[in-house]
N, C-alpha and C positions, 0 to 999 in steps of 0.2 A: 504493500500500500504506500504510495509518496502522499508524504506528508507538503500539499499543496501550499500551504498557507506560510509555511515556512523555508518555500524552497527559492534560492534565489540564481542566478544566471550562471555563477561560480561553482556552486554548490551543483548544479546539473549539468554543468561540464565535466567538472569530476565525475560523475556518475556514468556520465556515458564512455569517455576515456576510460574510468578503471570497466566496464563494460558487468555495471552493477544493475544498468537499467538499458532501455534502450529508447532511441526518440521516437519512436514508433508508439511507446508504453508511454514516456510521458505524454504525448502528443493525445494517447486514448485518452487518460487520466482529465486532461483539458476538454477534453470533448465532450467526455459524459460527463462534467457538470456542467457547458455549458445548455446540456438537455436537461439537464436539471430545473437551471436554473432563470433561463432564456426568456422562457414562455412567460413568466410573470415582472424581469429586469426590463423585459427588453433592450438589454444591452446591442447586442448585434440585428443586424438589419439583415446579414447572409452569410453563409457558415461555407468556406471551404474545401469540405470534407473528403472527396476522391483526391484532390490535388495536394491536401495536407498528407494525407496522409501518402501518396508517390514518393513527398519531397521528404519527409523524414524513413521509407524505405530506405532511399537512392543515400540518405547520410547514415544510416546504418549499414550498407554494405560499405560505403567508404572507408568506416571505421573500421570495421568488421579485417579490410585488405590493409591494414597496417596504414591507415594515414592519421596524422593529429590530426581532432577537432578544432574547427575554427575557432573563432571568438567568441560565435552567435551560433555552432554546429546543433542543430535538433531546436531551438531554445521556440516558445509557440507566441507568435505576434498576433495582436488586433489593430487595423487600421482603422484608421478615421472614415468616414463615406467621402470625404471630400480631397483624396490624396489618391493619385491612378495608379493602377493593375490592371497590367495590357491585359487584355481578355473579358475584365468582369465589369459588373454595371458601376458606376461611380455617379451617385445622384445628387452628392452633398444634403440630403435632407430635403430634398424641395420633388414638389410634385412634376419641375417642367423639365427634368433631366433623370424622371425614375427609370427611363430606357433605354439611357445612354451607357453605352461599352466604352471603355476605355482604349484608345488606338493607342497607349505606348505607358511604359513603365513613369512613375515617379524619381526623380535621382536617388531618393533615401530607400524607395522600396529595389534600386539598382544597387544601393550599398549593403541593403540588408538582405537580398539574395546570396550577393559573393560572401558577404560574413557565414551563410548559414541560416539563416532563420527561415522557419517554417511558417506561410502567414492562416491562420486559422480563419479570418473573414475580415467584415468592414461592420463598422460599429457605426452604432445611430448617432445621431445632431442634429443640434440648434439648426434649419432651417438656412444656409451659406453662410453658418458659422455666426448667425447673426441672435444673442440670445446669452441667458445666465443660468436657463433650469433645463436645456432638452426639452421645454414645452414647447417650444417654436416647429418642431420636426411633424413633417405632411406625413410621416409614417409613424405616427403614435409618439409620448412621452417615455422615456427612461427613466425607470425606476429607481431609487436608491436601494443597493442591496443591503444596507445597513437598516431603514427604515424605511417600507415601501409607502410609507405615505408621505414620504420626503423628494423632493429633486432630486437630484446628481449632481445639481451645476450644469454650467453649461460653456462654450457649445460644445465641450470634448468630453460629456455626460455619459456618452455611451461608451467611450474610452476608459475613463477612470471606472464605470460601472464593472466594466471587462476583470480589470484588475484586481475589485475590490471583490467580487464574486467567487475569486478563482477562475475563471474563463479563460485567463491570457495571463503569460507569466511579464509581458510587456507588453502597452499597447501606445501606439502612436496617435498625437490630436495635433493641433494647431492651437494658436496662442495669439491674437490680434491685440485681446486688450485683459486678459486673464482668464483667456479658454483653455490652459492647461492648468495652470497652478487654481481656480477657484473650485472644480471641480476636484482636482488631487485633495484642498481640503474638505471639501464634503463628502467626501469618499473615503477618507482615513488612507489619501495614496501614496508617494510622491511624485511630483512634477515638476519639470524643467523646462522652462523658457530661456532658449540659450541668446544671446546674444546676437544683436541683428545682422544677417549676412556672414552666421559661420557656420548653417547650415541650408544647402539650397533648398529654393522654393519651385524649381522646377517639375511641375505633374503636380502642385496642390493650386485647388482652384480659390482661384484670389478674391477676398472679401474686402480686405483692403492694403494695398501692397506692397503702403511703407510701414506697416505694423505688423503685418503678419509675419509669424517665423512657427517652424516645424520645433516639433519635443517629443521626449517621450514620459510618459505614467508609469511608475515602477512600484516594487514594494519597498525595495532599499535606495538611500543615495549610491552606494556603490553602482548597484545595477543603472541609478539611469546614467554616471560615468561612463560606464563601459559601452551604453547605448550614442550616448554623446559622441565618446572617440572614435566610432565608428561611422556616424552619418558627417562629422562637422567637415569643411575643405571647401575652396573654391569647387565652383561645378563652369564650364564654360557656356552651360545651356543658362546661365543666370549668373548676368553681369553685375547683381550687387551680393554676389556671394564670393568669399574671399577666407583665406589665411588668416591666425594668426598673426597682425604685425610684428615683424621683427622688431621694433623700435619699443614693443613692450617689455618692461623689466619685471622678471617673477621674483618677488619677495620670499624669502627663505618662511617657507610654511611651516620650519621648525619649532619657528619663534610664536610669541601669542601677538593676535593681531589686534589691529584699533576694530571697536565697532560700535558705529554709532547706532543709536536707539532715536528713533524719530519722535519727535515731539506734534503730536497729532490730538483733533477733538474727539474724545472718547466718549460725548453723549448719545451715539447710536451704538455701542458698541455692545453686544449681549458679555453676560459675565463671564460664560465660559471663556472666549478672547480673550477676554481682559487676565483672567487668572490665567491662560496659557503663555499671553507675554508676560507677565511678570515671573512665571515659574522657568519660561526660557532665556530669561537676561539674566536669573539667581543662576541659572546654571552655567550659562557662558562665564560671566564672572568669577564661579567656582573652577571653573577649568585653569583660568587663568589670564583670561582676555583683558583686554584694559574697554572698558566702557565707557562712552561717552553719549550724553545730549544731543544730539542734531535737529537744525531745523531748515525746514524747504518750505519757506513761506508761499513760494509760488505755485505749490504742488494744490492748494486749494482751485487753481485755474486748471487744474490735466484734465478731469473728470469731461469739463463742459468744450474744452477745450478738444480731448479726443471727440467727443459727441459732434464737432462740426468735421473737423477733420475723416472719423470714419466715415459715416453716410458721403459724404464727398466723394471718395476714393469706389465705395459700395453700387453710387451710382453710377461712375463711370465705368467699373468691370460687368456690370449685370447688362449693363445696356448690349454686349453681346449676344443675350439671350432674348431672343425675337421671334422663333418659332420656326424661319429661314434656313439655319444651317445644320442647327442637331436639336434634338431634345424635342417636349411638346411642343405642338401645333391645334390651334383652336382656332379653325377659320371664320374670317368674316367676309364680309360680299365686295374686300377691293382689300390693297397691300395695306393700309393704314391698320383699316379694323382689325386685320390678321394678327398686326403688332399687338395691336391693343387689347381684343380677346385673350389674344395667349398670353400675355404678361400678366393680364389682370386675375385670368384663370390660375396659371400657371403657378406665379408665387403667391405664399402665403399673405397675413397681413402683417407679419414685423418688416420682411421684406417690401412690402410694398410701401410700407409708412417709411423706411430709409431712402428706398431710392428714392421719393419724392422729396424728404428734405435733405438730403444731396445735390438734387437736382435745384433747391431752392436757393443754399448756401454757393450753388457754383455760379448763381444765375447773372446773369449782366449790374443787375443796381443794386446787390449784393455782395458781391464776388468779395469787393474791398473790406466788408465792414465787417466780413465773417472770416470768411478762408482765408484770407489772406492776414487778418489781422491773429486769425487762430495759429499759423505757422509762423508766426514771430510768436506768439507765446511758446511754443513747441522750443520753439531756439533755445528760449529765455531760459524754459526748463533742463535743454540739456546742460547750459553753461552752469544751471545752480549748481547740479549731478557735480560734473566737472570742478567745481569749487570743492563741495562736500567731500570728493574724495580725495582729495589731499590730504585731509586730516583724516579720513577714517580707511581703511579696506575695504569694510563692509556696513551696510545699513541689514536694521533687525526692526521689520516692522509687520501686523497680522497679514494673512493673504486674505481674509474677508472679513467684512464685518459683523455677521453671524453664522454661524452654523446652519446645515442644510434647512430650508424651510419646508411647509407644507405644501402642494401640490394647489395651485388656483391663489394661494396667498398675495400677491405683488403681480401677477398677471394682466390685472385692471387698476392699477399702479405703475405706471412704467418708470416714473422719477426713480419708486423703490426700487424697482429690479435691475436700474441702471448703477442704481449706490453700489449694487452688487460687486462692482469694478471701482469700487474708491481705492483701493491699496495697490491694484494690480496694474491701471491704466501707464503708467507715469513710469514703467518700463520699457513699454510698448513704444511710449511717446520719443525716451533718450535715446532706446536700444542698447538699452543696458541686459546682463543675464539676470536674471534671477530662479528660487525655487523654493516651495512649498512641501514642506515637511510638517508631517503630523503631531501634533502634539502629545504631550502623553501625560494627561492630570485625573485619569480615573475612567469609570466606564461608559462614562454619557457618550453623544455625539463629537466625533474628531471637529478639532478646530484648527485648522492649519497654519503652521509658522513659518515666513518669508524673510527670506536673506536676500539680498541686489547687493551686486558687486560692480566694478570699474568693466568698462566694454575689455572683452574678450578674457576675466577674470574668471571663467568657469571654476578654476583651479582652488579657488578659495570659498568657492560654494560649497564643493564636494568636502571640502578638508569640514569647514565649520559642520555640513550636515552628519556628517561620520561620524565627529567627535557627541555631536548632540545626539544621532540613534545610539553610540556603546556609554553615554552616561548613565549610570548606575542610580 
C-alpha cells in the first residue's frame, strides 16, 4: 500500500530506482483515488488513462534495462485546462473552446515529458483563468477536498484540489494575480509563482500577458524546487522568457537572512491568518533570522491598480475568440451577429463583464486617465519592491485574507471576491517570485503563509520554506 499523503517526488524516485515499486503501481494508486474521489471534487475535467498508463509502462521497462530514473521518471502530473497537450481538448474553463484539440505541446508540458512525468489529465478553472473560487468554470465548480462546502480558490482550484485529494503527486496552474499560491492556501498545498519570464509561457493560453507566469502545486517546498529547476530557462518560442541574470549575486544561504514583515490593515483579516502570521515570524525568529518592519505604502494602489491593468490585457487576448477560427460558433444572419452571438453565448458572465471593462479602460477618452495612469503606478510599485529589498531578502506576509469560504458566499459581491487577491496581486504587478506555504497552528482550515523574494531569488524561497516545513 503507498502511503499517498506522505509520498513526495524524492521519496518515489527512490522507490522506483531501488525497484521497490513501480510507476505503473504508483500511477494505479493515483488513479483509483482519483475514482474515488473525482465525482464529488471535481477536480479534473478528463483523466488520461490509456496514455498514462503507456507512458509509465514504457518508464518501467526503461528502468527495468538498467537506465537511471530521471528527475521526474514515473512521478503523476495534473495540468491546468488552460496549458496545451498536442492531442487533447484544452478549453480553459469556458464553454466556447470545450472542443478545441490542442495542435502542439506547451514548453513546460515539452520539459516535463523529457524529465519523465507521467500527465494523469487537465484539471478544472476559473472560466480563462479569470476568478478566486473555480465558480467561474462553464463545466461545474471545484470542490474543496478538505470541506466540500468550501471553494478551492481559484483559478488553479482544480489544480490544488488534485493535490490536496491525493489525485496528483504534482499539479500545474497559472498564477496572473494569485491563481497559484490563493488556492495552494485553501487547499492546505504549496505553490509557486516563480518569477516573471523564468519560466515560458509558450502553449498557456493568455489571460493576461504581462502577469501571467506558469507554477507548480506541491505537497513539499522541496518538491515544487525540483519542479521549478526543471521547467525554469529561456524558451525561444517566448521572447520575455529568459535566464537567470548573470549580474545577480546569490547571498550565502548559510547565513540567517533579513526579512521583512509587512506592515498591513489587518481589519478584514479572519483570526486564523492572523494567529498563523504571528506563529510564523515567532518561528522564523526562532531559527535565527533577523526581523524586520517593512512598509509599501503604495501597495494599497496594486489591488485597483491590477483591476485596470488585467481586464485591459483580458480584452485584448479574448478578442481572438470570435467563433471564425476555432472553438464555438453561434450563428447569426451576417458576420457581425456571428461575433456577437458567439461571444455572448460562448463566455461566461465574469468573462464577459472583463472584456467589457477592458475594452472601456482601453477606450479613446479613457485610455489616459486609467491605463495609462494604472502603469505608472505598476512602475511606482516595482521601484518600492526594489527599495525594500535592499534592506530585506525577503518579505513575510498572509497569501489570503481568509481561509477557504462557502460556496455562493462573495459570488454576488465581487468587491469581496476580488479582496480575494489583496496579498497576492503586487507580485504579479513587480514580477517578483513568490510562494505559499501552509500553515500549521492546529486542525481547523489551512491558512497559507507567503514569502516574495528579489526577481529571480527563487533560491531563498525554497531555503526559508524548508526550514519553516522541518521546524519542530
Amino acid at each position: 500500500m503507498i502511503d499517498l499523503k506522505n509520498l513526495s517526488i524524492k521519496k518515489a524516485i527512490g522507490m522506483i530506482h531501488d525497484g521497490d515499486i513501480s510507476a505503473r503501481e504508483i500511477l494505479l494508486a493515483y488513479q483509483e483515488n482519483i475514482k474515488k474521489k473525482n465525482g464529488e471534487v471535481n477536480a479534473y475535467l478528463e483523466t488520461f488513462n490509456e496514455e498514462a498508463f503507456a507512458r509509465a509502462e514504457e518508464i518501467d521497462k526503461q528502468i527495468l534495462a538498467g537506465d537511471e530514473p530521471k528527475v521526474l521518471s514515473g512521478i503523476p502530473f495534473a495540468i491546468k485546462d488552460n496549458i496545451l497537450i498536442k492531442g487533447k481538448t484544452c478549453s480553459a474553463g469556458s464553454k466556447i473552446l470545450e472542443n478545441y484539440t490542442a495542435t502542439y505541446d506547451a514548453s513546460v508540458i515539452k520539459k516535463l515529458r523529457s524529465a519523465g512525468a507521467v500527465f494523469l489529465g487537465r484539471t478544472n478553472m476559473d472560466e480563462f483563468a479569470m476568478g478566486s473560487s473555480t465558480e467561474t468554470s462553464a463545466f461545474g465548480p471545484t470542490k474543496n477536498p478538505l470541506d466540500l462546502e468550501r471553494v478551492p480558490g481559484g483559478s488553479s482550484g482544480g489544480s490544488a484540489a488534485a493535490v490536496a485529494m491525493d489525485g496528483a503527486l504534482v499539479a500545474i496552474g497559472s498564477d496572473t494575480g494569485g491563481s497559484i499560491r490563493q488556492p495552494a492556501s485553501f487547499c492546505g498545498v504549496v505553490g509557486l509563482k516563480p518569477t516573471y519570464g523564468s519560466v515560458s509561457r509558450y502553449g498557456l493560453m493568455a489571460m493576461a500577458s504581462s502577469l501571467d507566469q506558469i507554477g507548480p502545486l506541491t505537497k513539499t517546498v522541496e518538491d515544487a524546487e525540483i519542479v521549478f529547476n526543471v521547467l525554469k530557462g529561456r524558451d525561444e518560442n517566448d521572447s520575455t522568457s529568459m535566464e537567470s541574470p548573470e549580474r545577480i549575486t546569490k547571498k550565502d544561504l548559510q547565513k540567517p537572512l533579513r526579512i521583512g514583515v509587512l506592515k498591513y490593515d489587518d481589519s478584514g483579516i479572519d483570526e486564523t491568518v492572523a494567529k498563523t502570521m504571528k506563529d510564523t515570524i515567532a518561528k522564523m525568529d526562532k531559527l535565527g533570522h533577523e526581523i524586520k518592519e517593512v512598509e509599501l505604502p503604495l501597495l494599497k494602489y496594486a489591488l485597483p491598480c491590477y483591476y485596470i491593468i488585467m481586464p485591459a490585457e483580458v480584452s485584448a487576448n479574448l478578442a481572438r475568440f470570435d467563433g471564425v477560427r476555432y472553438g464555438f460558433l453561434k450563428q447569426g444572419e451576417n458576420l457581425l451577429e456571428d461575433y456577437m452571438e458567439t461571444r455572448g453565448a460562448g463566455f461566461g458572465r465574469e468573462a464577459r463583464k472583463r472584456v467589457m471593462l477592458g475594452a472601456y479602460v482601453l477606450s479613446a477618452g479613457y485610455y489616459d486617465a486609467y491605463y495609462g495612469k494604472a502603469g505608472k503606478v505598476r512602475a511606482m510599485i516595482k521601484k518600492e519592491f526594489q527599495k525594500v529589498f535592499k534592506d530585506v531578502d525577503a518579505i513575510i506576509l498572509p497569501t489570503a485574507p481568509t481561509v477557504a469560504f462557502k460556496f455562493g458566499e462573495k459570488t454576488n459581491d465581487p468587491i469581496q471576491m476580488y479582496l480575494s487577491d489583496v496579498f497576492t496581486v503586487s507580485a504579479n504587478l513587480a514580477g517578483i517570485p513568490a510562494i505559499s506555504i501552509p500553515g500549521r497552528i492546529g486542525e481547523g482550515l489551512p491558512a497559507g503563509i507567503q514569502f516574495m523574494a528579489p526577481w529571480f531569488r527563487e533560491d531563498i524561497l525554497f531555503k526559508l520554506g524548508k526550514e519553516y516545513e522541518s521546524y519542530e
